[in-house]
C-alpha positions in Angstrom: -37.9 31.1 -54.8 -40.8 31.1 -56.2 -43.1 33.7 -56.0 -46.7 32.0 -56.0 -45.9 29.8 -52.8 -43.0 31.2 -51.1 -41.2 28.0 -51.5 -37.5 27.1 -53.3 -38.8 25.8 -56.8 -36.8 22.4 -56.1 -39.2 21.0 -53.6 -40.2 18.5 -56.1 -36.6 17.0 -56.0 -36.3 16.7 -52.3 -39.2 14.3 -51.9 -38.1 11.6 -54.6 -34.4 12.0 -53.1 -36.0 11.4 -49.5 -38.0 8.6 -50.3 -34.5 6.9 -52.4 -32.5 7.2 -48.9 -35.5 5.5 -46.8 -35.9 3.2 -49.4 -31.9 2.6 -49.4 -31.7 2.2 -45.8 -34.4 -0.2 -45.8 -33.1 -2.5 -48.8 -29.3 -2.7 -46.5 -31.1 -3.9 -43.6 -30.5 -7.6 -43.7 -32.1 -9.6 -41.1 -29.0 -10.1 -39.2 -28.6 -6.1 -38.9 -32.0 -6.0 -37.8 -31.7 -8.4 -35.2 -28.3 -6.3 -33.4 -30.3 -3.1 -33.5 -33.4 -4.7 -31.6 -30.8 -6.3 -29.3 -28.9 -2.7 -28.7 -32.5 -0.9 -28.8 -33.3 -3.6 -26.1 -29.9 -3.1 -23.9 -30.4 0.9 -24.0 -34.5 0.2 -22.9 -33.2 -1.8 -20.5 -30.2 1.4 -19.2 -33.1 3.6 -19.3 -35.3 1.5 -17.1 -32.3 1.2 -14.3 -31.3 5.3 -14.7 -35.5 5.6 -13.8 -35.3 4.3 -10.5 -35.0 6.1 -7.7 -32.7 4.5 -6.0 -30.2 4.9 -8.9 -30.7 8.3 -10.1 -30.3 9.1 -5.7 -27.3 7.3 -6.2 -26.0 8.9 -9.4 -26.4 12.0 -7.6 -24.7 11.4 -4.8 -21.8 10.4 -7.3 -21.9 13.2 -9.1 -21.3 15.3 -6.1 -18.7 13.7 -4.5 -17.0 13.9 -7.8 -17.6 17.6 -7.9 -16.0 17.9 -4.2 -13.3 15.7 -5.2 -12.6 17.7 -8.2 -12.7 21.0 -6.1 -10.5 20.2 -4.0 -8.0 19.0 -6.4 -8.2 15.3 -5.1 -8.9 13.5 -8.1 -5.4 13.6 -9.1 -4.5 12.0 -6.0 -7.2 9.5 -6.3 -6.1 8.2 -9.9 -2.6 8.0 -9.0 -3.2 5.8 -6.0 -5.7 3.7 -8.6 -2.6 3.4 -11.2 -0.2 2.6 -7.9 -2.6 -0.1 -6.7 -2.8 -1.4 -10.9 0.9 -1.5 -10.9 1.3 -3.5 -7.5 -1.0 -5.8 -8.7 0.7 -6.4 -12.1 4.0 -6.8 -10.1 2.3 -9.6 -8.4 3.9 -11.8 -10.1 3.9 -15.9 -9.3 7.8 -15.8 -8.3 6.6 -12.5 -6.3 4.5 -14.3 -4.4 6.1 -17.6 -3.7 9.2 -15.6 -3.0 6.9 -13.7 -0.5 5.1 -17.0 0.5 8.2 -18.4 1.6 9.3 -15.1 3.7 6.6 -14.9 5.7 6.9 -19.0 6.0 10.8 -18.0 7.1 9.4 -15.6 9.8 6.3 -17.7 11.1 8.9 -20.3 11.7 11.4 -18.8 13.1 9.0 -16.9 15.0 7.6 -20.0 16.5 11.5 -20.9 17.8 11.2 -20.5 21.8 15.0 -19.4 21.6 14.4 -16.5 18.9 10.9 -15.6 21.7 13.5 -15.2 24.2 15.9 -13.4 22.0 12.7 -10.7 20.7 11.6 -10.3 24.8 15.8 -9.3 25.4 15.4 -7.0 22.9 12.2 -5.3 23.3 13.3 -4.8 27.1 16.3 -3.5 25.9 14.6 -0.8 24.1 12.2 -0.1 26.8 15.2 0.4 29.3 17.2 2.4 26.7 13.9 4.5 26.6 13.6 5.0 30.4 17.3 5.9 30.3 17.5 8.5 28.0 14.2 10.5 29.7 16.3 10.1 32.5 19.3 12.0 31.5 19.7 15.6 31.9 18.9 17.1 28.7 21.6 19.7 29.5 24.8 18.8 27.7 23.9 18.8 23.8 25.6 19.8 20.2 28.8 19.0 18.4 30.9 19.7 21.4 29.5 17.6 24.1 28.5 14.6 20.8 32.8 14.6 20.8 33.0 14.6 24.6 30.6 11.1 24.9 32.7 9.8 21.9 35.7 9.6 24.1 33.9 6.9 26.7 35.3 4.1 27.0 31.5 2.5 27.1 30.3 4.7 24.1 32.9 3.2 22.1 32.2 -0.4 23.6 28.6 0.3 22.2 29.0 2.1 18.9 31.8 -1.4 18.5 29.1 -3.3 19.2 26.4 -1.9 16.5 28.5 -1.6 13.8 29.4 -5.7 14.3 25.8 -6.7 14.5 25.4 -4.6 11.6 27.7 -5.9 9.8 26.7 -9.0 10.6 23.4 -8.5 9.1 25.0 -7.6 5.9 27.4 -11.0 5.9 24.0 -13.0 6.2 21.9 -10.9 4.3 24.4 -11.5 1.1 25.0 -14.8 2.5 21.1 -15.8 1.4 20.9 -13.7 -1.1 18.9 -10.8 0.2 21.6 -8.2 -0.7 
């Protein structure tokens, strides 16, 4: 230090050394470099104008807050899991995906449109709708292992559980039969 001024005795160095690093900084500047910083200076003006609205600070706000709930309650997790699920769908998407699903619902739409498989969905739909109004009827008395046994020894119970395991198995000949299974 020196004592006269109170100042560190190399002050005389730190101006020339100053002035080299301007005078560096100002010789790499080509004109191309100048140009990308007025277009980055212009792009970050142009950031700040948009942030100065009011509209968009109200709606970085709002943003901000939600995000804050979100994240209190712990559902950002769940929210970027359901973005990566919906990412991975869509890069499953494939175009033998979809022509494979194209011709599906082509399949159903025109088997669908078939007035004998319209008769054979209304059969079965009332069929449920009976088997529902059956079953509220019966006495809800008689349950567990013991009385399960007891029903298994019908003549009709058999009949019926005879009749699901065919169509069942039916389903599986045809589904391997067309190369769904």
């Amino acid at each position: 230090m020196n004592d006269t001024d109170g100042t560190d005795g190399d002050q005389n160095t730190v101006g020339p050394d100053l002035l080299r690093v301007v005078g560096a900084a100002t010789a790499a500047l080509s004109d191309p470099m100048v140009d990308r910083l007025a277009a980055l200076a212009g792009g970050l003006l142009e950031m700040a104008d948009q942030l100065n609205r009011p509209e968009t600070r109200e709606a970085l706000s709002y943003t901000l807050e939600r995000l804050t709930d979100l994240h209190r309650v712990g559902a950002i997790e769940t929210v970027f899991a359901l973005l990566e699920t919906v990412h991975c769908a869509r890069m499953a998407m494939t175009d033998p995906i979809i022509n494979r699903l194209s011709g599906l619902a082509e399949h159903v739409i025109s088997n669908l449109g078939n007035e004998e498989m319209v008769t054979l969905l209304g059969e079965v739909f009332a069929a449920v709708q009976d088997a529902v109004v059956a079953t509220r009827a019966r006495p809800q008395g008689e349950e567990g292992l013991f009385a399960t046994l007891k029903l298994l020894t019908k003549p009709e119970t058999q009949q019926t559980l005879r009749f699901v395991l065919t169509v069942a198995e039916k389903i599986q000949e045809r589904s391997r039969a067309t190369g769904l299974l």
